[in-house]
N, C-alpha and C positions, 0 to 999 in steps of 0.2 A: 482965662480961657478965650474971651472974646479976641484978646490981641493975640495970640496963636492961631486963629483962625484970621483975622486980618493978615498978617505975617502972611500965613499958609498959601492965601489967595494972591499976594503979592509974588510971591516964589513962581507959584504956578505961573501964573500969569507972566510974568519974564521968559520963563522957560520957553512956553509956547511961541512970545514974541520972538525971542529970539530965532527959534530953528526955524518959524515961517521967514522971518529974515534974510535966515541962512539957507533955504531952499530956494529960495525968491533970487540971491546972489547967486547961487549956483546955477541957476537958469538963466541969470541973463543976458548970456551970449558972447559974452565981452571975449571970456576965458575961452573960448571954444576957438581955435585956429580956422573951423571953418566959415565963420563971419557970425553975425548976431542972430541968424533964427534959430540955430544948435543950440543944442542946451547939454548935449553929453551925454552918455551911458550911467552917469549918478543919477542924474535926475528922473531914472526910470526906477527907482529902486523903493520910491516913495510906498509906489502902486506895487510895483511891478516886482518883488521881491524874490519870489517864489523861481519864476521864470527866469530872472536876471542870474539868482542863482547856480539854475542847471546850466546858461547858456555860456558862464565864463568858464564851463568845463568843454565845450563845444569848438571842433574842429577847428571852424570858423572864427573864432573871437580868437585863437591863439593862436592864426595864420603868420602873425609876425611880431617879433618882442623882442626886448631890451637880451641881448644869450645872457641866458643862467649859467651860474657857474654850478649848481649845487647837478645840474644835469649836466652839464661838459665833465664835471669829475668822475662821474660814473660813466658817460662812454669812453673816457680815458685809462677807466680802471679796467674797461670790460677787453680794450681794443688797444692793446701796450704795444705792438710792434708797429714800427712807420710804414709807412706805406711809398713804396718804390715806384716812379714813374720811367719807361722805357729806355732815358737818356742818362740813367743809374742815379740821379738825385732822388733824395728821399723827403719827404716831410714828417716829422713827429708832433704829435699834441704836447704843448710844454706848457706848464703853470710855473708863475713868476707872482709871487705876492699877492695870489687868488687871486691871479687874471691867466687866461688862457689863452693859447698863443698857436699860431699854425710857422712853424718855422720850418727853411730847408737850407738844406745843406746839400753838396756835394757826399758821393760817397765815399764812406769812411771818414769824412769831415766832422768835424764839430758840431752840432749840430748849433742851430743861428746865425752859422758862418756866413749863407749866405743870401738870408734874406727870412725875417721875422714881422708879423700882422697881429694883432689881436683880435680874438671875438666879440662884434659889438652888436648887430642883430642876427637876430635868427627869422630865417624865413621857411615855414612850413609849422604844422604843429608839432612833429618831433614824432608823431604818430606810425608814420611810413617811412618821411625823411624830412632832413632837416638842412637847409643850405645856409651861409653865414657870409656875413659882411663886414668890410671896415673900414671905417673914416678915416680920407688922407687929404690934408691941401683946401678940406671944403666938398670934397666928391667921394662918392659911395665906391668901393668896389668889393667884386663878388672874392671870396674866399677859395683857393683850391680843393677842398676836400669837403665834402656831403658826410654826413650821416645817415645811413640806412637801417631802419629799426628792425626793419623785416630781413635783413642779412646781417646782421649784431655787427656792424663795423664801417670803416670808413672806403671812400671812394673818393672815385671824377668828380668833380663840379656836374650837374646835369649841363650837357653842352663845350664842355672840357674835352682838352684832347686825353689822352692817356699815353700819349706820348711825353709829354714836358707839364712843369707846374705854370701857372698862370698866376700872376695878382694882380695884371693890368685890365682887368672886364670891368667895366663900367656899370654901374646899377644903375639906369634911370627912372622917372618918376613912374615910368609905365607899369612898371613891377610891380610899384605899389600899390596900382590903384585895383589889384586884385589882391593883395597880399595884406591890404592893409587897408584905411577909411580914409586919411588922406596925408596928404606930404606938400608945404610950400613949396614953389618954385620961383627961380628967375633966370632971368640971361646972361652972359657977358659976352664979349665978343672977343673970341681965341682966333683970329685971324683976318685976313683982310674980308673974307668972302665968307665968313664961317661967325657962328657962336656957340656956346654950350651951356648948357642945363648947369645950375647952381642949385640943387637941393636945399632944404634950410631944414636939420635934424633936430631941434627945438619944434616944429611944428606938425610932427609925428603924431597921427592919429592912431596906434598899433591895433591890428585886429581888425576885423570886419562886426563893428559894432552896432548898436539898434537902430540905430539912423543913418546906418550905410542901406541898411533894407527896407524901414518903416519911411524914412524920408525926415527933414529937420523937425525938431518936437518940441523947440523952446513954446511955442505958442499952446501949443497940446498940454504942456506940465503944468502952464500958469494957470488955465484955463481950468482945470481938472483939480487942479492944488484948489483951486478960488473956488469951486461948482462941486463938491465930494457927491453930495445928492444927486448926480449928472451921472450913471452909470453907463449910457455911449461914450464912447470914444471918439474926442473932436478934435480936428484941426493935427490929423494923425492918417496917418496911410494903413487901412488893413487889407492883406494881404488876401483875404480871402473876398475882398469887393473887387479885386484886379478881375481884365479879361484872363482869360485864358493864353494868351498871344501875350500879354504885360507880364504875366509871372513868368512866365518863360523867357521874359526879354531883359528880369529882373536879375534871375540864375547864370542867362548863358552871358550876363554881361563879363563873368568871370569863367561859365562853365563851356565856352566855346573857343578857348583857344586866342594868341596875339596872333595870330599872323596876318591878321587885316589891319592896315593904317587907319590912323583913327585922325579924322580931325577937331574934335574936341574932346578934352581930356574926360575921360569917362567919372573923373569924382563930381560932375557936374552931372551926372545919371543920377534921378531921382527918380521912386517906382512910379509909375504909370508914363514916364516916357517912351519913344521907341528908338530900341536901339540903334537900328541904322540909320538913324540921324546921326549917329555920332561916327559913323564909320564911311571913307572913302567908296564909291559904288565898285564895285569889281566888274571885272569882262573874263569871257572865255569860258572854256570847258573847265569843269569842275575838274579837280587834282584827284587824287590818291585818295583810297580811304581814311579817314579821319584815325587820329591815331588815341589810343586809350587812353594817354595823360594829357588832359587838358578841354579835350574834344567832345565830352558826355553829349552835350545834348546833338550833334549833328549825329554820332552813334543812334540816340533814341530816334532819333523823325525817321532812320532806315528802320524802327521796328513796326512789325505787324500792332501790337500791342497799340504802342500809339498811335498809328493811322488810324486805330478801329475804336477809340477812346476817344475822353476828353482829359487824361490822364494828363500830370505833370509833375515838376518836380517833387513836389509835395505831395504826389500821390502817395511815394514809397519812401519819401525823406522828411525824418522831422527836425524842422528846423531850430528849436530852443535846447532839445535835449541831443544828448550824448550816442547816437544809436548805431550800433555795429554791429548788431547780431542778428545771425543767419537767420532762427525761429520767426523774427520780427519781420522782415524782408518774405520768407516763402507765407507767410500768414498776408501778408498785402497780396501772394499771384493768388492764394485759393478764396479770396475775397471776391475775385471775379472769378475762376477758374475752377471754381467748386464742384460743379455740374458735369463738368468732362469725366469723359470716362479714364484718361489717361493721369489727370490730378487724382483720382479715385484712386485706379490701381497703384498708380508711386507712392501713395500712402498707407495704403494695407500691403505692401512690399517693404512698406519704409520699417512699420510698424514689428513685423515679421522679423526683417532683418532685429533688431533691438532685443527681441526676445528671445530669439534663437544664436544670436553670436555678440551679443552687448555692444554691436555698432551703433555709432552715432548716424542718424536718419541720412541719407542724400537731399541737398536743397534745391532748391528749385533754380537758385542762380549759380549754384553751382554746374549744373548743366546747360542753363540756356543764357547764362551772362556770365562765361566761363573766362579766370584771368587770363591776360594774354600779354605777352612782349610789347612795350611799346618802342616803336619806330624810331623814337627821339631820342629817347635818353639810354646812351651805348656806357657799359660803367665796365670799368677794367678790374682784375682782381688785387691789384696791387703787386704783384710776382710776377710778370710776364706781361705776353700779349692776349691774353684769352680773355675774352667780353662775358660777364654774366648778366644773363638776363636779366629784365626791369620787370615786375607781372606786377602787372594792375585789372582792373574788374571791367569787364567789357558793356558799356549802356547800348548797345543793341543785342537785343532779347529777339533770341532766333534760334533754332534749333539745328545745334551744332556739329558735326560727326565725332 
């Protein structure tokens, strides 16, 4: 008995060395492509299990990834006819040995005749839409046809003509540093006067992970791993210690649109920086209204709401879990908006409605963040020249006709 319990205590005792070991290695930085204070999205999972959980179901963390085949099979099952671009070429979805393929042809042609790509990331969560990419020579380029979840089928490239296919669009690094945590780069130089971006797709960060937001955390895991009796959080970025003006510069580093030049690469944003350090100063009169895909927060700073607030993203978004429902959004307007008499009546109207004709309630951003066309992204139907509309969810909260 004695030596079963010797034994026993030895066993343990390994066990444990080992995995503090093996947590200690996986924190050390080495492995992380973004230098040695990273520690990675595992190393949260010690603590952080619960949360890490919901958050790999999260828009954000599934911004960009390796295409699945198990989901390209099913939009291919749902969306069997090719899709025609105005100069009578076609392109069809074709699987070749569980790999997926965007091929075109001439019409009536063969199809692959004349010119075949494979699927190799997917950019967007697949939620709305889904855009795709493939590796050629060393460089990224974009895919001709999108996935639109909310119109069960395929389309333009967002930024594609609908005239002709395209496979020559370049993807560069900039893409990803909203679509994703981070991507090596380097130079070469394509000409006398000229060089170009060399991607290195080994050193893909996919997704917008804990420490695209929280900031690097190798020092926070070690620290935490070695101190358990330590229930603050050290040498870690909480989001809710940010100004006001920081979480905001945290969101729109991704939720305000590329069209400003940037002179340092934004995977070098960590939260409590500001962001227009990292962007070229602009002149001139302000452009055109801000367009719904890409532009949320310049949308919000035009609403009453937030001028009369200290409201921000996280007022109405939560950022670990999965959240898309309407209840959950009009419960965040009548948390402030309770007392009005016009929140009042749209709820004993709402209420009304429900019992007297089994309607679903009216939301509150259904009327005052109601979806709208965005400006950019023009998508053809595949059969002609006729453009269908993009609707996306408008972040200026205003009171609409």
């Amino acid at each position: 008995m004695r030596y079963r319990k010797i034994a026993y205590l030895i066993i343990v005792t390994t066990i444990v060395a080992f995995f503090s070991r093996c947590f200690h290695e996986s924190t050390a930085g080495s492995s992380d492509p973004r230098g040695p204070l990273y520690a990675g999205s595992q190393a949260c999972t010690g603590c952080h299990q619960p949360v890490f959980n919901s958050y790999i179901h999260n828009n954000h963390f599934k911004t960009s990834s390796p295409a699945d085949t198990g989901s390209l099979k099913m939009m291919a099952a749902v969306a069997k006819e090719p899709f025609y671009f105005l100069d009578s070429t076609r392109i069809r979805i074709e699987e070749k040995n569980n790999t997926f393929f965007q091929s075109l042809s001439l019409n009536g042609g063969v199809a692959s005749s004349a010119r075949s790509e494979k699927f190799e990331i997917a950019f967007g969560a697949g939620k709305k839409a889904q855009t795709y990419a493939y590796w050629k020579d060393g460089k990224l380029y974009e895919l001709p046809l999108t996935w639109f979840a909310d119109l069960n089928t395929w389309a333009n490239s967002p930024g594609f003509p609908a005239s002709h296919a395209r496979y020559n669009r370049l993807i560069a690094s900039r893409c990803f540093e909203c679509h994703a945590s981070y991507i090596k780069r380097s130079f070469e130089q394509s000409g006398p006067l000229a060089v170009s971006e060399v991607p290195d797709p080994k050193s893909i960060v996919y997704g917008v992970d804990c420490e695209r937001c929280h900031g690097p955390a190798l020092e926070h895991a070690r620290y935490q791993q070695d101190n358990p009796g330590d229930k603050t959080a050290r040498f870690i970025t909480r989001i809710s210690k940010l100004s006001r003006q920081q979480q905001l510069d945290l969101c729109s580093m991704c939720h305000s649109g590329n069209d400003r030049e940037t002179q340092r690469s934004l995977f070098e944003f960590v939260p409590g920086d500001t962001l227009s350090h990292f962007y070229y100063p602009t002149f001139g009169a302000p452009g055109s209204e801000p367009d719904v895909h890409g532009q949320q927060l310049q949308l919000l700073r035009m609403s009453k709401c937030f001028a009369g607030s200290q409201m921000t993203c996280q007022t109405c978004h939560s950022m670990h879990n999965e959240q898309d429902v309407t209840a959950t959004y009009t419960a965040k307007c009548y948390s402030c908006h309770q007392s009005s008499v016009h929140a009042t009546d749209v709820m004993k109207e709402n209420e009304q409605r429900k019992r007297d004709f089994n309607m679903t309630s009216t939301s509150c951003i259904d009327c005052h963040m109601p979806l709208q066309t965005s400006k950019t992204i023009i998508l053809n139907n595949g059969a002609g020249s006729k453009t269908m509309p993009y609707l996306l969810r408008t972040h200026k909260i205003a009171v609409y006709k």
